[in-house]
C-alpha positions in Angstrom: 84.7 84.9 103.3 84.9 83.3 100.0 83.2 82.7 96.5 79.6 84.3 96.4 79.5 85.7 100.0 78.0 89.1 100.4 80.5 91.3 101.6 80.6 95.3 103.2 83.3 97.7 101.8 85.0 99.5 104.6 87.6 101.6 103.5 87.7 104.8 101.2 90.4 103.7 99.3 88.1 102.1 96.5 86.2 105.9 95.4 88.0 106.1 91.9 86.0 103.1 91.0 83.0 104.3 92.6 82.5 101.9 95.7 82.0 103.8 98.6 83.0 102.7 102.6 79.7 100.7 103.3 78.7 99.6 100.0 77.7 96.0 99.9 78.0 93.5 97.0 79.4 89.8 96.2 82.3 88.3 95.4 82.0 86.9 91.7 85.4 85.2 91.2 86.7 82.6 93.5 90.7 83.3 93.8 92.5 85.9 95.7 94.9 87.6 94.0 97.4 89.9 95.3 95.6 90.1 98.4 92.0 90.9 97.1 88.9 89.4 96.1 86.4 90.8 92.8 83.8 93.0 94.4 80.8 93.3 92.3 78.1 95.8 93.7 74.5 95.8 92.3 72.3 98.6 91.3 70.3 98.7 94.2 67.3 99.7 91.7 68.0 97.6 89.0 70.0 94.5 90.1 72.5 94.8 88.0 76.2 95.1 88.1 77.1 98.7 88.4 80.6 99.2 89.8 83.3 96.1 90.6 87.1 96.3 91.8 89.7 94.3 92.9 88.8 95.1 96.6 91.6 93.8 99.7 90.8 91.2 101.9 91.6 93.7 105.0 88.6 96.1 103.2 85.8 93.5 103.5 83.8 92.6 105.9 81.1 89.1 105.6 77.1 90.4 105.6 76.4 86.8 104.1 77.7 83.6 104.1 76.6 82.0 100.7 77.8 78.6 101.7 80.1 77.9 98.4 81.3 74.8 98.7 84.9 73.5 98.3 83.9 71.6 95.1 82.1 74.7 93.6 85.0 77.2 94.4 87.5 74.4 93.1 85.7 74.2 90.0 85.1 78.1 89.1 89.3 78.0 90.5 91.8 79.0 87.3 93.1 75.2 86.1 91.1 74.3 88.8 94.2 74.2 91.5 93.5 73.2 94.9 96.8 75.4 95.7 95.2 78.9 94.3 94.2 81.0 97.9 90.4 81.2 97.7 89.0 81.8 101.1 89.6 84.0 104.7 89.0 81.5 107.7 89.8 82.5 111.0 91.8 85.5 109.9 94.0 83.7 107.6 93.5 83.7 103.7 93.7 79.5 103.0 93.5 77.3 99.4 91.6 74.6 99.3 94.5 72.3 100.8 94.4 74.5 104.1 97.5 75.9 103.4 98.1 79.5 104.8 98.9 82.5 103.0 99.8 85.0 106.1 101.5 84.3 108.5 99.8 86.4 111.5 95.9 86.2 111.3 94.4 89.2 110.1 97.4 91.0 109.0 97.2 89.6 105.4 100.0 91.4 104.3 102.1 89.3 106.8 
């Protein structure tokens, strides 16, 4: 999962900003911060941006691989830092240099 993917909410714990448990939409920044990727879900009439939040890693799930690549997320990255935690491969959230963030795949908290 990373920069651009279409992603599948699936937890409740997002309501207050209006994104339901199985709501799709895309991630629109590239960093994770604090765990969570920026959710944007479209209008499904309109195409437009309706609702977004800071959505956790553990509440996503990948409908569509985008295919960012490392040079695109590295340039849309703050200061452009290869260091900044951008992606979820294999369980694990990793920065461009491969570098883990948790310790134990899929428990991001870890």
């Amino acid at each position: 999962m990373k920069y651009f993917d279409r992603v599948r909410v699936i937890s409740d714990d997002y309501e207050e900003y209006g994104i339901k448990r199985g709501d799709e939409g895309h991630i629109l920044l590239p960093e994770i911060r604090y765990g969570a990727f920026e959710f944007h879900r479209e209008d499904p009439v309109t195409g437009m941006d309706d609702a977004s939040a800071a959505v956790k890693v553990k509440d996503l799930e990948l409908v569509i691989d985008y295919h960012a690549t490392d040079e695109m997320i590295l340039d849309a990255l703050p200061l452009k830092n290869p260091a900044w935690p951008c992606k979820v491969e294999n369980g694990f959230i990793v920065n461009l240099l491969g570098e883990k963030a948790n310790k134990i795949a899929y428990d991001y908290d870890s």
